[in-house]
C-alpha positions as a Markdown table, in Angstrom:
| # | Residue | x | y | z |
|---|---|---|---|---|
| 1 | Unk | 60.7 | 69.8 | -3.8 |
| 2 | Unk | 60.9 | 69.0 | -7.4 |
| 3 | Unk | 60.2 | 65.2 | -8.3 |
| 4 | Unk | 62.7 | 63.7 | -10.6 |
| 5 | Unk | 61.2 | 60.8 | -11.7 |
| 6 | Unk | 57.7 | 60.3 | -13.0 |
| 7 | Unk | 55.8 | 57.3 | -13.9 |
| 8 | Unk | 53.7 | 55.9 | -17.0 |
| 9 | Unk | 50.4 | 57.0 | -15.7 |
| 10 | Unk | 51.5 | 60.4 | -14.6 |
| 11 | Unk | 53.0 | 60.8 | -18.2 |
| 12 | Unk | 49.5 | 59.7 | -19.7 |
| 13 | Unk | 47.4 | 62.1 | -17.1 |
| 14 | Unk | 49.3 | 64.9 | -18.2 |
| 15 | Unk | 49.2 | 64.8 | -21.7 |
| 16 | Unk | 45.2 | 63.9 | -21.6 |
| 17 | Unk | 44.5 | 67.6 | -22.1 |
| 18 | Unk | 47.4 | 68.7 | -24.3 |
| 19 | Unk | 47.4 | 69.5 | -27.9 |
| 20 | Unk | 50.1 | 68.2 | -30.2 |
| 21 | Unk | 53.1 | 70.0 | -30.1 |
| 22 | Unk | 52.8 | 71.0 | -26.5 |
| 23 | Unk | 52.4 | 67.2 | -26.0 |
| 24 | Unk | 55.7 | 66.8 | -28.0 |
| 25 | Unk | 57.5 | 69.3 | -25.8 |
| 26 | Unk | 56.8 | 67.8 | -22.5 |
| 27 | Unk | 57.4 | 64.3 | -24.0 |
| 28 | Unk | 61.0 | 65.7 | -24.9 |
| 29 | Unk | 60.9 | 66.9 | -21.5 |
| 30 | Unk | 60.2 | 63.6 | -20.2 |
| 31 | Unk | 63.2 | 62.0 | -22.0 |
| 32 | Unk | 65.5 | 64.2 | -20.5 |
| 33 | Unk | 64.5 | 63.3 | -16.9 |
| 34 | Unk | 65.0 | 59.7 | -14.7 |
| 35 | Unk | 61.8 | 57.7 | -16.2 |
| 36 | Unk | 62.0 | 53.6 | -16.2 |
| 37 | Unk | 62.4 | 51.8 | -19.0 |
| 38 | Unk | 58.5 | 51.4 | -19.6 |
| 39 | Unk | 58.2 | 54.9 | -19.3 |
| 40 | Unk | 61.3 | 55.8 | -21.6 |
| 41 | Unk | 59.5 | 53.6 | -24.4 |
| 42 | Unk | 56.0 | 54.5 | -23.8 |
| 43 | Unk | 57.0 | 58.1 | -24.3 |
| 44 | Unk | 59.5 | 57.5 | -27.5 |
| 45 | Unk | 56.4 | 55.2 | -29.1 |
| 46 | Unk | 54.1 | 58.3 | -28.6 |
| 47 | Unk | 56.4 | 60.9 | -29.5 |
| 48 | Unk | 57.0 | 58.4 | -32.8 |
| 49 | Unk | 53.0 | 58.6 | -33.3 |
| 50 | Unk | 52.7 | 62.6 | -32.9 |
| 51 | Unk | 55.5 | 62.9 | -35.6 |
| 52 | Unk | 54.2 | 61.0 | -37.9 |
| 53 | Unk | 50.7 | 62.4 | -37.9 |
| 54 | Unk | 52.3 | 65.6 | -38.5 |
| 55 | Unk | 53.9 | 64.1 | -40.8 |
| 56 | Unk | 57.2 | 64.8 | -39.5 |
| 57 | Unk | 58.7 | 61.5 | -40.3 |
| 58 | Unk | 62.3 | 61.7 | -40.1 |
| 59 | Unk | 61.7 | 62.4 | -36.5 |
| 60 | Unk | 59.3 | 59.5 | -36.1 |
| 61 | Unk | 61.7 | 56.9 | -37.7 |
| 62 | Unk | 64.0 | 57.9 | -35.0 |
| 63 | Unk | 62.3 | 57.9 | -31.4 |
| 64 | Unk | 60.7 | 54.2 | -33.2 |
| 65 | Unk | 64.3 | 53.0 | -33.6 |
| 66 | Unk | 65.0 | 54.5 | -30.2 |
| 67 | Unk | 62.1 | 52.7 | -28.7 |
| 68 | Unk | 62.8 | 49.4 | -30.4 |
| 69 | Unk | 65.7 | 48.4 | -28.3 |
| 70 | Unk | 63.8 | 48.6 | -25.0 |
| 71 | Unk | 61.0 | 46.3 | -26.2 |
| 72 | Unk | 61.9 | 42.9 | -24.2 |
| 73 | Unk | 60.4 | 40.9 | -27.0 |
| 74 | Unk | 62.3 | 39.9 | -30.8 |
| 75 | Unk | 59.4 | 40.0 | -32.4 |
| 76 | Unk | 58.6 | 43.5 | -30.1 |
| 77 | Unk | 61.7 | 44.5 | -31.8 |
| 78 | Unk | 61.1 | 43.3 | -35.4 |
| 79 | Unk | 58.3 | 45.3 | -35.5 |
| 80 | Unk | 59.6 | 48.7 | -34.4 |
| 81 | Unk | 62.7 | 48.6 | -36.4 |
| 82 | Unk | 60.1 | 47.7 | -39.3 |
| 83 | Unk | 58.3 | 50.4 | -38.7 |
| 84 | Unk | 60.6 | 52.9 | -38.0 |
| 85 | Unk | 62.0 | 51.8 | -41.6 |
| 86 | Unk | 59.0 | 52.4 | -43.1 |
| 87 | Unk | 59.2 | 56.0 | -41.7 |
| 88 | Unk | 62.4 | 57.0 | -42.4 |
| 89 | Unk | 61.5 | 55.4 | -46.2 |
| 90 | Unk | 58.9 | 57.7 | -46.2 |
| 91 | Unk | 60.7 | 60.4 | -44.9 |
| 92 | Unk | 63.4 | 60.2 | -47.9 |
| 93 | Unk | 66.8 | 59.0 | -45.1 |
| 94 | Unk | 67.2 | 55.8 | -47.7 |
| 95 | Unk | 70.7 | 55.2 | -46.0 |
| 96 | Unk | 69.6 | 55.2 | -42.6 |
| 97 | Unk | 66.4 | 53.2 | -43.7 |
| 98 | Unk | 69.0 | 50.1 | -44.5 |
| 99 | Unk | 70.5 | 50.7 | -41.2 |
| 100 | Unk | 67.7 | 50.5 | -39.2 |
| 101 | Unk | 66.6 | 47.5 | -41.8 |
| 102 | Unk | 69.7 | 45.8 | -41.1 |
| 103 | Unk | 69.3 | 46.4 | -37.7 |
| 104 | Unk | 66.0 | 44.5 | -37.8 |
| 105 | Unk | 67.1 | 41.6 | -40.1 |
| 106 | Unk | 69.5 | 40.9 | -37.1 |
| 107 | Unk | 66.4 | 39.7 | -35.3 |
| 108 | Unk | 65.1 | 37.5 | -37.3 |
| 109 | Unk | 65.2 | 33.9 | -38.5 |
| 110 | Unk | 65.9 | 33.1 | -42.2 |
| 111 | Unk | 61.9 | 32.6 | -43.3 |
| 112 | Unk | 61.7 | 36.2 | -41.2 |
| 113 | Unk | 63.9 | 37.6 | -43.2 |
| 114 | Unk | 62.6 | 37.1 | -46.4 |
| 115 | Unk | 59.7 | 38.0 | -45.3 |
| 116 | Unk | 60.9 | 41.2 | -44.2 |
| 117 | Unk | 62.5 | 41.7 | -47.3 |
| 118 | Unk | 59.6 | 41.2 | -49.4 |
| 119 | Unk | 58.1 | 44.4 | -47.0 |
| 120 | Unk | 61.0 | 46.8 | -47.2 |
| 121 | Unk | 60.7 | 46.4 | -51.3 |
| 122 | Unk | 56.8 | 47.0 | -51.1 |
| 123 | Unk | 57.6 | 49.6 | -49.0 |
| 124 | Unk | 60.3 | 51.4 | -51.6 |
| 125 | Unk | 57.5 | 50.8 | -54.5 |
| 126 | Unk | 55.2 | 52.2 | -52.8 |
| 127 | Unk | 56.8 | 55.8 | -51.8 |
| 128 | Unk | 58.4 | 55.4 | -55.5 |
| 129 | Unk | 54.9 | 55.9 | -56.3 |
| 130 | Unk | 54.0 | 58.7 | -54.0 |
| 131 | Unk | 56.9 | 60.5 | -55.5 |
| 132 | Unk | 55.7 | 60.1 | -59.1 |
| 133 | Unk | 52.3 | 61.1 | -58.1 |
| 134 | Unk | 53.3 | 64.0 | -56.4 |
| 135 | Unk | 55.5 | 64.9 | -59.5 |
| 136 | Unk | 59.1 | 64.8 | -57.3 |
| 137 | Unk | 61.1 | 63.0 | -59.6 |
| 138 | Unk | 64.4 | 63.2 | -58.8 |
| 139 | Unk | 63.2 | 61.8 | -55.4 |
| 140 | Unk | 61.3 | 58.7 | -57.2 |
| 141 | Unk | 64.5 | 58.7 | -59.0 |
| 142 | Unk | 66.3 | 58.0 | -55.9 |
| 143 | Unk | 63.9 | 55.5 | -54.6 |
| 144 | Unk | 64.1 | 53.6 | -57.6 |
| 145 | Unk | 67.7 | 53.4 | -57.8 |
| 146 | Unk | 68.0 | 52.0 | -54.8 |
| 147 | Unk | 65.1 | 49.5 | -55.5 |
| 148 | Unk | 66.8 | 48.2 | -58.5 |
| 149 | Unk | 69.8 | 47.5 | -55.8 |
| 150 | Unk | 67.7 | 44.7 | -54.2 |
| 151 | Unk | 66.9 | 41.5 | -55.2 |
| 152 | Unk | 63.9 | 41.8 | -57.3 |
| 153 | Unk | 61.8 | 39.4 | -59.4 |
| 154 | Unk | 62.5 | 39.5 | -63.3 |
| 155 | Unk | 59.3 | 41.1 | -63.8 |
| 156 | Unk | 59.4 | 43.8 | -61.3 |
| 157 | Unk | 63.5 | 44.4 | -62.5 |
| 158 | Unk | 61.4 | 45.0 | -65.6 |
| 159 | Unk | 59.0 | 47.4 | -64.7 |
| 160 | Unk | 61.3 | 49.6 | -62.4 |
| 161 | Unk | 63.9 | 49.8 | -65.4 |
| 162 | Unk | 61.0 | 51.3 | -67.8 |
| 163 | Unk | 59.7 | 53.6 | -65.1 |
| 164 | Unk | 63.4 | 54.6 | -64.2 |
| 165 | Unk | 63.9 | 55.2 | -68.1 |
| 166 | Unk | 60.9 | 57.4 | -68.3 |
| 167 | Unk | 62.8 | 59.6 | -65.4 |
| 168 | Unk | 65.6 | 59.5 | -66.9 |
| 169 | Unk | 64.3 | 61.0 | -69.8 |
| 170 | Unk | 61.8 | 63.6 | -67.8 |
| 171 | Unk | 65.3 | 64.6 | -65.9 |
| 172 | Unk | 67.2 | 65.2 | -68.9 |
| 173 | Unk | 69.7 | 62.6 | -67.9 |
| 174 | Unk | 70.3 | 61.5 | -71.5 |
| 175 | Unk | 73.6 | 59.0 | -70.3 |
| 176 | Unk | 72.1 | 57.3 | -67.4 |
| 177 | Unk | 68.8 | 57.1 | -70.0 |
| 178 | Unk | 71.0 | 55.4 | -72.9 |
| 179 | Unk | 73.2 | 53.2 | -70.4 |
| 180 | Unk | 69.7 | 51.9 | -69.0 |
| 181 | Unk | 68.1 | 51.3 | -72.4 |
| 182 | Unk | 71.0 | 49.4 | -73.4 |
| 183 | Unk | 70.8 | 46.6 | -70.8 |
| 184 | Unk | 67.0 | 46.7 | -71.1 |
């Protein structure tokens, strides 16, 4: 007879011995069966963790998101949308980075939200970086585009608009380059 449902522990036993991906595919497995809702977020948070040391992070972002609804706590909550933004920032999915943002901000009290703010732009600035160090830079390009859409300090307005000018230039985007010097 073939047991439908399994439990936490049985999920952890199993996997014990496992290496990665086979761990993936019988945590996939285990999504698609009756699990409670424990189980169900214990298994998206690890399937979240195994993606993104593989560095598979697209996929991470989304079992986080998955899993953030399920937490019982806000602030449970907060901090799995937060993360999964960071993934799915690091991953390059911008757009669905502000959804799962907004989705977060929905959470949270004013002070929170600043707060939160202040992390998704650090967060932006920081895979802007990785971009520029890794030479991609129409996808730095990207990032800081969509950093300049935020509310930013004069000073970090500044230093985007002279990094985004030096892509501009590096890209051969001469307009975009001129338009940009001109309101510098």
């Amino acid at each position: 007879m073939i047991k439908k449902e399994i439990s936490r522990r049985e999920v952890e036993e199993k996997i014990a011995g496992m290496g990665d991906f086979v761990k993936m595919h019988f945590l996939n497995g285990c999504l698609k069966r009756q699990i409670d809702f424990d189980t169900r977020r214990f298994v998206l948070l690890k399937l979240g963790e195994l993606y993104e040391e593989r560095r598979m992070f697209l996929e991470a972002g989304k079992m986080i998101a998955n899993a953030a609804p399920i937490n019982p706590i806000e602030k449970g909550k907060v901090a799995d949308l937060m993360k999964a933004t960071e993934m799915l920032i690091k991953g390059g999915n911008f757009d669905d980075a502000d959804i799962t943002f907004d989705r977060a901000a929905a959470y949270c009290t004013e002070q929170q939200k600043w707060e939160i703010k202040q992390k998704r732009i650090e967060l932006f600035k920081k895979q802007a970086d990785e971009y520029i160090k890794k030479d991609k830079r129409q996808n730095a390009l990207d990032a800081y585009e969509k950093l300049l859409s935020f509310n930013l300090t004069q000073d970090e307005r500044k230093d985007a608009q002279k990094t985004l000018l030096d892509l501009y230039s590096k890209l051969g985007r001469i307009r975009e380059y001129y338009n940009l010097r001109s309101t510098i």
